[in-house]
N, C-alpha and C positions, 0 to 999 in steps of 0.2 A: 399612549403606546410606549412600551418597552424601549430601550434603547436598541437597534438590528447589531448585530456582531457576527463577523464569520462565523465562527463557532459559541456557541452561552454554555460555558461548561458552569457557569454558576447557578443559572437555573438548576438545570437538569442535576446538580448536583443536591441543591436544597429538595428536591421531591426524594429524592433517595437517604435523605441524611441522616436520619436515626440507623440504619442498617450500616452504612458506611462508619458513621462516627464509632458504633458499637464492634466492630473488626476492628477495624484500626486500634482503639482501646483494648483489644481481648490483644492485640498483638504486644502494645505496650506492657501489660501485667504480665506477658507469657517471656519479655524480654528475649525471642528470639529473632533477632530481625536480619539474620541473618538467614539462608535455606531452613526457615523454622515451616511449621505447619502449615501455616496459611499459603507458603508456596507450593506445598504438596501438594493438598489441596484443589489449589487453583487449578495446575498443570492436569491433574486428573478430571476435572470437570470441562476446562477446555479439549482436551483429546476427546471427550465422551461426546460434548456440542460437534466437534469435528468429523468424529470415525474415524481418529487416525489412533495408530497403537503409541506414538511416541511425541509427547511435546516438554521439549527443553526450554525453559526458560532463560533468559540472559536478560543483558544492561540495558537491550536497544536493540533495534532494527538494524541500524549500519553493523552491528555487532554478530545478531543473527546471520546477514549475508556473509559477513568475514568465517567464522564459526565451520557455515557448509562450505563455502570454499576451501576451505581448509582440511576440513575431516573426507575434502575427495581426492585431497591428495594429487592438487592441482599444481602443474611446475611453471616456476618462470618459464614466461614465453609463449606460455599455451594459449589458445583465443577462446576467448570467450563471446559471444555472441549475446546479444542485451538490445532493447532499442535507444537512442539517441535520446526520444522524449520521451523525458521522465527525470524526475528530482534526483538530482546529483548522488547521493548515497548509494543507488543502485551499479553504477556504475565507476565511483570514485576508490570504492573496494575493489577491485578489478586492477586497479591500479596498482595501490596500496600495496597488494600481494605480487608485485611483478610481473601480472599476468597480461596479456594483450586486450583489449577491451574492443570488441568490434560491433561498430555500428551499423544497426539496419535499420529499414521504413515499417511505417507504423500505418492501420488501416485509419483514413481520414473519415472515417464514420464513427468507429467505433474508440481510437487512438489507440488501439492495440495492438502489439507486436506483427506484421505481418508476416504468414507463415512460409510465401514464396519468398519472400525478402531473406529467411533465413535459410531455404535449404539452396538460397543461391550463393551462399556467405561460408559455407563449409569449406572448408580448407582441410590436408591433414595433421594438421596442428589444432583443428578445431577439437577442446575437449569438452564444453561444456554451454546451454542456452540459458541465459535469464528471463523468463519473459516476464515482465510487470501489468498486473489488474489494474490496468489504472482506472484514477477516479471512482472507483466503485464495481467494478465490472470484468468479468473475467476474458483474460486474451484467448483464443481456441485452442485450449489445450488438447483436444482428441487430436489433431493435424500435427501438432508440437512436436506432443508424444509420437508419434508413427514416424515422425520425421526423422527422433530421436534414438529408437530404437536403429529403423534403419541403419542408422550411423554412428552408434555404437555411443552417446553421446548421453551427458547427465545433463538433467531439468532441475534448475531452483528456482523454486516461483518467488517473485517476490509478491507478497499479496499485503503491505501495510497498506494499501488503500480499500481492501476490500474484503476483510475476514466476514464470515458471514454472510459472502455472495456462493451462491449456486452453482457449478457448473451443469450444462443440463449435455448426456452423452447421447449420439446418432437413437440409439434405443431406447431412449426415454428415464434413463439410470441417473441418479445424479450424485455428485460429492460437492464440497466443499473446497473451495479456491483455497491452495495451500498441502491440499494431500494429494494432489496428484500425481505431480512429479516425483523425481526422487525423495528431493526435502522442499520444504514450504519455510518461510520467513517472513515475521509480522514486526511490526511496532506498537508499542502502545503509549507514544507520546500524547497528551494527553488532547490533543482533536480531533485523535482516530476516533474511530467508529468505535472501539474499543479501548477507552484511552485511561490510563491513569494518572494521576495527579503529581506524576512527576516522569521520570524516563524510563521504560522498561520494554521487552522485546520479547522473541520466541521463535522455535526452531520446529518444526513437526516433520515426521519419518515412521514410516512402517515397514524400515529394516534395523533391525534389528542392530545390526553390526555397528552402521551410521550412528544409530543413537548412541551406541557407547561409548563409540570415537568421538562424539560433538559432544555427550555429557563431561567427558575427559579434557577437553579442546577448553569449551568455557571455566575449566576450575583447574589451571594451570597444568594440564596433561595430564594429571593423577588420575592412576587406575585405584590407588588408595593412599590414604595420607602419607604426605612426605617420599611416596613413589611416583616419577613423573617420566612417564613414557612416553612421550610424544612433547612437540611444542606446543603450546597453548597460551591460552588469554587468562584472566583475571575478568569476568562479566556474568553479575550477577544481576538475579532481579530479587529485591527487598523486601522484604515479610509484609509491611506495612501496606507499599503497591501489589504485591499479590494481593493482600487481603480486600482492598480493594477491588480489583478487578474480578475477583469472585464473586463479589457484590454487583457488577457491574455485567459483568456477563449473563446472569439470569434475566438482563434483560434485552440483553444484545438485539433479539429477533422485534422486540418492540421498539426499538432506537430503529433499527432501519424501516419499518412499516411508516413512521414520522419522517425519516427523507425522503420513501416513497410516494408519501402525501404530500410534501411539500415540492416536490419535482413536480408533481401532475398537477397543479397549480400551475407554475410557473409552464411547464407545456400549452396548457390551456389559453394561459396570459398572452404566449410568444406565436402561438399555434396558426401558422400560414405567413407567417411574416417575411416579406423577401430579403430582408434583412438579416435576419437571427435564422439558424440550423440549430435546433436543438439536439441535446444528448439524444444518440439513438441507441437503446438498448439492443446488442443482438438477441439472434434466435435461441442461441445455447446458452445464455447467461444471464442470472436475476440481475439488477443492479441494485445495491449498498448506497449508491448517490455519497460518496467520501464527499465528491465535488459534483456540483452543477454546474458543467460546463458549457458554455452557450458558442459557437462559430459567429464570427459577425461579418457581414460584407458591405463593403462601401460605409462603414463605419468609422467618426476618427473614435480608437478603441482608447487613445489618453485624453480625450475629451470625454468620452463618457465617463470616465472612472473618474474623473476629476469634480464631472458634474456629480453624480452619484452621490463622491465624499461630501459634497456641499453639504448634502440633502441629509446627512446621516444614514449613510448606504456604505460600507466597507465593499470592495470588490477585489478582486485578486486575478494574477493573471498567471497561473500553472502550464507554461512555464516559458519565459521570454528569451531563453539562450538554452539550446539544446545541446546534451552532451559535445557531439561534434564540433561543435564554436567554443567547446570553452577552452580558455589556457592551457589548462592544468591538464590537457588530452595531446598538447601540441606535438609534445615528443612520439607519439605513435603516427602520424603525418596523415591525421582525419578533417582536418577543416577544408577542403580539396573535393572530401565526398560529397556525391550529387545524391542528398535524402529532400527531393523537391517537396514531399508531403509533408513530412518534419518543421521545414524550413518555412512553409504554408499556414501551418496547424501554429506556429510560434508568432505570427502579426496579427491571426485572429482569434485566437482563445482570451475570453474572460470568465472567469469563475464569481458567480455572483452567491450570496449567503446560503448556508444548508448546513442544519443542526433538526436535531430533535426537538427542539423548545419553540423553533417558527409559528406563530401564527397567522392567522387569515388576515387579519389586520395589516400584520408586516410582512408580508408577501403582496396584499394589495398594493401598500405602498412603493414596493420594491419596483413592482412590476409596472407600474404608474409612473414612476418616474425614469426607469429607462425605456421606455416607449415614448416619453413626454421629449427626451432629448433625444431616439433617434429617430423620430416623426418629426420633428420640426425643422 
């Protein structure tokens, strides 16, 4: 049996290698590794996978969130609305920019934003919501949206855990986690779903205006060289990782068909156990499976992961200190907040392996040996 790893970006890299290693190389002889082709390229083939009119490429995910906050012309002081849980970046930008960062409850089924949670959090300083796909899986953005409109309010998804999930709308319509909002923001650190072999990110819009201001924003304000209208960043994504991800994205929809096979394994594995809650997909949302994340009860959750690592089981625990507790939030006077689901979801999530390269083998083993330790 293979070694189990969170993520096998090396398998899955050798099936694809002659296509990857021959980009990469056409990028080296073309010496533009800079906004050369292969990032044009990319950006136009992802907008097309999306249906959205506009995808900016940048450095990074935390880069993308900074990028649309920015090009909306957000002021100190303003609140922003985001959930608690969820990986620091989503919310650490919020910061970053001055801006107030407000916390709300997330549904304990689905770990997504809850949408009474936020239109109870409006303030009139409230200028804009974040909601995060997490793990795979899109938060309700038709409820969001409605919420938002009403109140006058901008939407940035952040969707680095879930490019390529589905949203499905009340009438049967669907898009793609990322375009619905105002602006969408991805990552493509390399254990997305979508991941490149080193740090890279993206911005998506289908206004117009937005994109010109966030393509200006990323390349130091310039409306054209050595004119800079606006403040801006330095964040690029690099010819080489585009050209990659081009290569990589043609198969995007088959990488996740392989988390959904290895989810529904592990469902089957876990399937009635008073112990384990598994991921529950909702109604309106395909799941991506970023993460497989399991709820545990009456579990000790650092004996299992400890047994696990014995076994050669890597486990992970997404995420053990939710915005609200941490530090770095202290000066906004959020640790006080009662997020009882949050504070719930943070002593029973473990995330167990899911990649594309999983086999039956080592999902049996997986599943065998955390059953073996919370059976006994």
């Amino acid at each position: 049996m293979r070694p189990i790893q969170m993520v096998d970006t090396k398998t899955q890299y050798h099936k694809i290698k002659p296509a990857v290693d021959q980009a990469v190389m056409e990028v080296m002889e073309s010496t533009a590794f800079i906004n050369g082709k292969a990032v044009q390229d990319f950006a136009a083939a992802l907008s097309s996978y999306l249906g959205v009119k506009h995808t900016i490429p940048c450095a990074n995910g935390t880069d993308a969130l900074q990028i649309a906050m920015m090009a909306l012309g957000l002021q100190p002081g303003d609140e922003v609305i985001t959930p608690s849980f969820t990986y620091i970046a989503t919310t650490e930008v919020i910061a970053l920019l001055k801006l107030t960062p407000v916390f709300v409850e997330v549904d304990p089924k689905t770990f997504c934003v809850e949408p009474a949670a936020i239109e109870k959090a409006i303030t009139p300083r409230t200028k804009a919501i974040v909601p995060v796909h997490l793990y795979g899986q899109a938060a309700p953005m038709e409820r969001i949206m409605e919420i938002a409109k009403k109140n006058g309010l901008y939407v940035i998804e952040d969707t680095a855990q879930a490019i390529g999930c589905d949203y499905i709308f009340d009438n049967g319509s669907r898009k793609k986690t990322g375009t619905i909002g105002h602006i969408g923001a991805t990552s493509f650190y390399p254990s997305k779903n979508l991941g490149a072999f080193g740090d890279g990110g993206a911005i998506f819009t289908n206004d117009d205006e937005l994109a010109t201001r966030m393509k200006m924003i990323a390349n130091h304000g310039q409306s054209r060289q050595y004119y800079h209208d606006v403040v801006g960043c330095n964040s690029r994504l690099d010819s080489i990782q585009a050209a990659i991800l081009g290569i990589k994205l043609k198969h995007l929809d088959e990488y996740a068909r392989a988390r959904q096979q290895a989810a529904a394994f592990y469902d089957q594995a876990f399937a009635g156990h008073p112990a384990i809650t598994t991921p529950a997909p909702a109604a309106y949302s395909s799941h991506v499976y970023h993460q497989y994340t399991i709820l545990l009860e009456g579990v000790d959750r650092e004996g299992l992961k400890k047994y696990v690592a014995e076994k050669g089981i890597p486990a992970m625990i997404y995420y053990p200190v939710p915005g609200h507790r941490q530090k770095m939030f202290e000066q906004f006077n959020v640790a006080s907040l009662d997020l009882p689901v949050t504070d719930w979801l943070t002593q029973r999530v473990i995330s167990l392996p899911i990649h594309t390269e999983l086999d039956e083998e080592q999902l049996a083993y997986i599943t065998t040996h955390v059953l073996a330790y919370i059976n006994q």
